[in-house]
C-alpha positions as CSV (number, residue, x, y, z in Angstrom):
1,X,-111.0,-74.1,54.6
2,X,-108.6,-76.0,56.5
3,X,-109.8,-79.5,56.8
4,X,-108.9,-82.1,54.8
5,X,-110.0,-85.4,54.8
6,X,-108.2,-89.1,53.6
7,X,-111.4,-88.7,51.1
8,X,-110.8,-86.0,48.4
9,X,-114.5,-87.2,46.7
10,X,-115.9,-85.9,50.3
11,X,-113.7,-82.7,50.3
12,X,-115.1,-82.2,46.7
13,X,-118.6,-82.5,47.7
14,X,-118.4,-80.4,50.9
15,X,-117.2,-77.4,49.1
16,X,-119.8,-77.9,46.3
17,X,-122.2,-77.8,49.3
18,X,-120.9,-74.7,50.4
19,X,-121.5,-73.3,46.7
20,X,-125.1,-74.6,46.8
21,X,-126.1,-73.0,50.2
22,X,-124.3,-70.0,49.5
23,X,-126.3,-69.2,46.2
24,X,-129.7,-70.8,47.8
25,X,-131.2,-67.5,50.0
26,X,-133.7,-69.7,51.4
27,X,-130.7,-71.0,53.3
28,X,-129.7,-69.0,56.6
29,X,-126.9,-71.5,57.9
30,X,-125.5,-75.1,57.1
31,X,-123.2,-76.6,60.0
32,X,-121.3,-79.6,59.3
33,X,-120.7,-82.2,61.7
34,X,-119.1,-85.4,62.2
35,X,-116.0,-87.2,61.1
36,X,-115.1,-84.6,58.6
37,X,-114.9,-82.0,61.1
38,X,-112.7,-84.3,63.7
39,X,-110.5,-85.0,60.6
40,X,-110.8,-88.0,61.2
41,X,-112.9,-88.4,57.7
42,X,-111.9,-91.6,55.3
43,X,-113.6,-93.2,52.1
44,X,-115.7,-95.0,54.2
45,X,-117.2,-91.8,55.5
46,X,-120.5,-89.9,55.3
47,X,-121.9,-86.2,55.0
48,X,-124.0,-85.0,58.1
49,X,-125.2,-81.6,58.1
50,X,-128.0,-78.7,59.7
51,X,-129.2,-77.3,56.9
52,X,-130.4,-73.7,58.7
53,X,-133.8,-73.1,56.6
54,X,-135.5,-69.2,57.1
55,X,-138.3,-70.0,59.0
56,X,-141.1,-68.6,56.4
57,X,-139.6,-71.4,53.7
58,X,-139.1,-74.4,55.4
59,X,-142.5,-75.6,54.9
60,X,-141.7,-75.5,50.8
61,X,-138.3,-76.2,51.4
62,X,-137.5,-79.6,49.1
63,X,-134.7,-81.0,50.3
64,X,-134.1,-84.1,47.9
65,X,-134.5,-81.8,45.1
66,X,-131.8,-79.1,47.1
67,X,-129.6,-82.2,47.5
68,X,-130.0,-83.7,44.2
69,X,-127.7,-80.7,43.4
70,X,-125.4,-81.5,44.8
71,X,-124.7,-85.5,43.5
72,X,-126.9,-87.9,42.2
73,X,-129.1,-89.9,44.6
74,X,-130.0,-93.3,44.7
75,X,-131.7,-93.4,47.6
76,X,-133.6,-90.3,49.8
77,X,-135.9,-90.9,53.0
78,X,-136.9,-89.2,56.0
79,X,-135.6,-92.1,58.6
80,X,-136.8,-92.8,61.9
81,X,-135.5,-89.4,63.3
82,X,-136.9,-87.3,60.8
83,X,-133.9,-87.0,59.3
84,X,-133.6,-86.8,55.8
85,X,-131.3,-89.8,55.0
86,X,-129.4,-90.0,51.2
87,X,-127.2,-92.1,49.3
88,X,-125.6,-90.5,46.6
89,X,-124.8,-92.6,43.0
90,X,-121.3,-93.1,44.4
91,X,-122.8,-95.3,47.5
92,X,-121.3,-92.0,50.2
93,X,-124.2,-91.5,52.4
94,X,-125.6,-88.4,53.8
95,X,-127.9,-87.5,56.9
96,X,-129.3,-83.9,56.6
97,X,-131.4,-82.2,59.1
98,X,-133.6,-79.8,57.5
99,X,-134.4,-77.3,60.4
100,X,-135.8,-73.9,61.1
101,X,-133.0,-71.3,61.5
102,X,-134.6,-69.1,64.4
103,X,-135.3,-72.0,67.3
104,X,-132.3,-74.3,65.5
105,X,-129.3,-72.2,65.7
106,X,-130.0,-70.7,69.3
107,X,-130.7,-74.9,70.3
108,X,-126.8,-75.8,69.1
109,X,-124.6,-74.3,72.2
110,X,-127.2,-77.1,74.2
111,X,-125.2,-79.4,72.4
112,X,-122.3,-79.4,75.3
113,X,-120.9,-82.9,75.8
114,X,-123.0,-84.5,73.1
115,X,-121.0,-82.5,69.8
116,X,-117.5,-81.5,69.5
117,X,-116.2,-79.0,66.4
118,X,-112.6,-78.5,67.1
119,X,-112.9,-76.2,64.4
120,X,-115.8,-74.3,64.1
121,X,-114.6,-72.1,61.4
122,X,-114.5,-75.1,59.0
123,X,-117.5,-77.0,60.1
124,X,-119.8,-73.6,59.5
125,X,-120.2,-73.7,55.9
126,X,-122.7,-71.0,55.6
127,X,-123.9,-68.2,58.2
128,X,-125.7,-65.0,56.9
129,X,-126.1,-63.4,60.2
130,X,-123.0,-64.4,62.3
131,X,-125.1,-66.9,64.8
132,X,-124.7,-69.7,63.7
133,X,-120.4,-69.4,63.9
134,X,-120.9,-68.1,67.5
135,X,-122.9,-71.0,68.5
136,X,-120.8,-73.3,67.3
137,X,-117.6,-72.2,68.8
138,X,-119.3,-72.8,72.1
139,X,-118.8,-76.4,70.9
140,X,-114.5,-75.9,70.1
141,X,-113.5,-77.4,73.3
142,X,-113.7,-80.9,74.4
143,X,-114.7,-81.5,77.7
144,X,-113.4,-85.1,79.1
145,X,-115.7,-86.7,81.4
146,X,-115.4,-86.4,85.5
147,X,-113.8,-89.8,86.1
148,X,-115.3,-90.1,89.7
149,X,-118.9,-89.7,88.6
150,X,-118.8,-90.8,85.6
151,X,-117.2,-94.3,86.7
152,X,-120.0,-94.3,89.7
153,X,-122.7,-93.8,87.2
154,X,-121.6,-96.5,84.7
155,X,-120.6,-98.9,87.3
156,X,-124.4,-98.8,88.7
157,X,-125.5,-98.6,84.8
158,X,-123.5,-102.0,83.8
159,X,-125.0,-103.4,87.5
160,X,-128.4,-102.7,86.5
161,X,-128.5,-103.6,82.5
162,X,-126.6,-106.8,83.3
163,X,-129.2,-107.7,85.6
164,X,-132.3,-106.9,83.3
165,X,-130.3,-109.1,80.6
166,X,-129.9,-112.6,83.5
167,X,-133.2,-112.3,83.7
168,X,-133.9,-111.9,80.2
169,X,-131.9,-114.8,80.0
170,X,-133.6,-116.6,82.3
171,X,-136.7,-116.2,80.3
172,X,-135.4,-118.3,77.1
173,X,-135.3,-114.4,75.2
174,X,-131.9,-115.2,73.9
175,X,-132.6,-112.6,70.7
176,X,-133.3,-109.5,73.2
177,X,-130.2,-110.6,75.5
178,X,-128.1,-110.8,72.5
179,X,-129.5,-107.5,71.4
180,X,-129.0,-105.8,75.2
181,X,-125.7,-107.2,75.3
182,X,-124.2,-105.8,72.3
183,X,-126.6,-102.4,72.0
184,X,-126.6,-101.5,75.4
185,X,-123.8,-102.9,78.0
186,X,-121.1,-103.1,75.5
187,X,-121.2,-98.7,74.9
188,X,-121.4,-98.7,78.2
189,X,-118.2,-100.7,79.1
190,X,-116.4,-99.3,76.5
191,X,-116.8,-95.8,78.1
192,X,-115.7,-97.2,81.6
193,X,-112.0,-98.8,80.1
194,X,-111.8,-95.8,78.0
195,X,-112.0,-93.7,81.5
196,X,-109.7,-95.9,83.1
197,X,-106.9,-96.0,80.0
198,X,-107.3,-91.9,79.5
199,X,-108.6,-92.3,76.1
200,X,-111.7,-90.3,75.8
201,X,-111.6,-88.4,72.6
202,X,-114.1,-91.0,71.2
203,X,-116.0,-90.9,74.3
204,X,-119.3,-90.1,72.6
205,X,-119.0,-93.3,70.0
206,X,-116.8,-95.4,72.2
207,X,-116.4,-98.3,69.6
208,X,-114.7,-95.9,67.4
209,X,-111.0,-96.6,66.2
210,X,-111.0,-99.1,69.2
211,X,-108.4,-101.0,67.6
212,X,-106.1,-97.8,67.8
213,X,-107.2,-96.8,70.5
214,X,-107.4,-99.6,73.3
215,X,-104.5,-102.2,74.0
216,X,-104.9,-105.3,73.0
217,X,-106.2,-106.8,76.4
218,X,-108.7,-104.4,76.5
219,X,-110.2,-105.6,72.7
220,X,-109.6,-109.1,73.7
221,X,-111.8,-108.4,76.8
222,X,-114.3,-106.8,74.6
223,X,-114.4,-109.5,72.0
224,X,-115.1,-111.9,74.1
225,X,-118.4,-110.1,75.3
226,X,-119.7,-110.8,71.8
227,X,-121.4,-113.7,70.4
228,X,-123.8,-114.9,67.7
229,X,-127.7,-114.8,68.7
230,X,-127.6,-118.3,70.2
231,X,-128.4,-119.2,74.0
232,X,-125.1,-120.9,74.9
233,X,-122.9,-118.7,73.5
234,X,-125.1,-115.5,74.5
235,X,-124.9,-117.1,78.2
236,X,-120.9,-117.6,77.9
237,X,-120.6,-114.2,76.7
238,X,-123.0,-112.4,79.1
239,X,-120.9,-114.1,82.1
240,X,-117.3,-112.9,80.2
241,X,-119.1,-109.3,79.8
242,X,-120.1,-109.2,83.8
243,X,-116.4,-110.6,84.7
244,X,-114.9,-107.8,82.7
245,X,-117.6,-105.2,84.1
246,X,-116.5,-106.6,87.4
247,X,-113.1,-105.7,86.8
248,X,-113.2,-102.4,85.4
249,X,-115.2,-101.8,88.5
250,X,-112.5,-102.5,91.2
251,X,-109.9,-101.0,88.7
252,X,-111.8,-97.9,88.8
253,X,-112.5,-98.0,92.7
254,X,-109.1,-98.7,93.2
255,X,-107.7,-95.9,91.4
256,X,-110.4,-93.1,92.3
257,X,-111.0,-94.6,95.7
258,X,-115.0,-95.4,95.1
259,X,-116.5,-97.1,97.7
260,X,-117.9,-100.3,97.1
261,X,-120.7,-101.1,99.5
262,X,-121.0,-104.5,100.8
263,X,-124.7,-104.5,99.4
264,X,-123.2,-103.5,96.2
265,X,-120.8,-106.3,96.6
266,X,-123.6,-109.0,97.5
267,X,-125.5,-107.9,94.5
268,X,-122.7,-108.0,92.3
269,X,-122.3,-111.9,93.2
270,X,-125.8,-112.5,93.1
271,X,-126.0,-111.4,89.2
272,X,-123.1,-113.3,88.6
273,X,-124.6,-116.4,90.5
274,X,-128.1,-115.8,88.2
275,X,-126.0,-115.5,85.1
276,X,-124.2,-118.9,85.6
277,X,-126.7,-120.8,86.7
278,X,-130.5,-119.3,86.8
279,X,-132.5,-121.6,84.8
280,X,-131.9,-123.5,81.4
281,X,-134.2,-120.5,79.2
282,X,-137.1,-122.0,80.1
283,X,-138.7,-119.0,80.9
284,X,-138.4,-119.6,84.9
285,X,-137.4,-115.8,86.1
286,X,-138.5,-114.8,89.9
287,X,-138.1,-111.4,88.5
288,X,-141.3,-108.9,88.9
289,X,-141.6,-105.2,87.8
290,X,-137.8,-105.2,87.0
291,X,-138.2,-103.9,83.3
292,X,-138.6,-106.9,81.3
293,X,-142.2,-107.0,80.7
């Protein structure tokens, strides 16, 4: 194994999961992914894995008890993904998915885009039959995002969310505007100046190392999009977050020559206009089948 981590209670408890699922038949394949297999693992980080189950056992396949193996838990749930969620007695957590080998393993080369393994070799952990480690070097290369596209698609995404969240606004729901401003545009910002600033290896979790990896503009920009769940300061920071929107919108037309309609344009100042001044939250919004309901 080649990888390894800032972390060496992680390191130790990834090759005692490789003991485990070696000496467990039941198991066809386990495929790690995540921080540990970017090396980009710390003492802050967790265990996520596919535990590759033979299809006739996964029904009686008990994956606390498999797990409990393997450290101590304090905590095991299946969460709101059906993921079987742990926290080991050293607080490291763990997300396992528990999945059939024959349908899971031909599923991961549809992964493209959405999972990188720069090194397959380490992040396969188990494979009885040789699938699973060709699937997952499908996944070794990174493929950066097509700036033109991609910076058309996000400018019309930030357009659109910014003006479900004025009339949100504009409704008095300062808790959902707080929530779509932080959930929603901020990602989506995020991957726009990472576009523009050529720094798209954290592309799929674009807050990631931000502090390394965006200059100091950029992350004052970005801060000031954010703001505690009160009206005011949701309002100031919605208009900052469209400003900045705004800008990485002509930077990126500018630089990969996308044309900005003049409807576009109008539109633009129109959200801007609503966000400055469209009611006082008193639930006033001309808005009507726009997504809000």
């Amino acid at each position: 194994m080649n990888t390894r981590s800032a972390c060496p209670a992680l390191d130790d408890r990834i090759a005692r999961l490789r003991e485990l699922a070696h000496a467990d038949p039941r198991l066809e394949g386990v495929l790690l992914y995540g921080s540990w297999t970017m090396g980009e693992a710390d003492a802050h980080s967790d265990i996520e894995a596919y535990l590759y189950i033979q299809d006739d056992r996964l029904a009686d396949f008990d994956g606390p008890a498999f797990l409990e193996r393997l450290a101590p838990l304090k905590l095991a749930y299946t969460n709101m993904h059906g993921i079987l969620a742990v926290v080991f007695d050293d607080l490291m957590r763990g997300e396992f998915h528990l999945t059939a080998a024959g349908a899971g393993i031909d599923e991961v080369p549809t992964w493209t885009g959405m999972v990188h393994l720069p090194r397959p070799g380490d992040a396969v952990l188990l494979d009885r039959t040789g699938r699973l480690t060709r699937a997952a070097r499908r996944l070794a290369e990174f493929r950066p995002p097509e700036p033109v596209a991609t910076a058309r698609q996000l400018i019309d995404e930030l357009t659109n969310w910014t003006l479900m969240l004025a009339h949100v606004l504009a409704r008095g729901e300062t808790a959902r505007a707080h929530a779509l401003l932080h959930s929603v545009i901020a990602p989506q910002q995020l991957q726009l100046c990472r576009l523009l600033r050529d720094s798209t290896a954290h592309w799929l979790t674009p807050s990631r190392a931000l502090e390394q990896d965006l200059p100091a503009a950029d992350r004052d920009r970005y801060a000031a999009t954010t703001a505690p769940a009160r009206r005011h300061e949701v309002r100031t920071a919605a208009c900052d977050s469209w400003r900045w929107s705004r800008d990485l919108a002509a930077e990126a037309a500018e630089r990969w020559t996308i044309h900005l309609s003049h409807q576009r344009q109008e539109l633009h100042e129109q959200i801007a206009h609503l966000l400055n001044g469209s009611g006082s939250g008193d639930g006033n919004s001309n808005s009507s089948g726009d997504g809000n309901g």
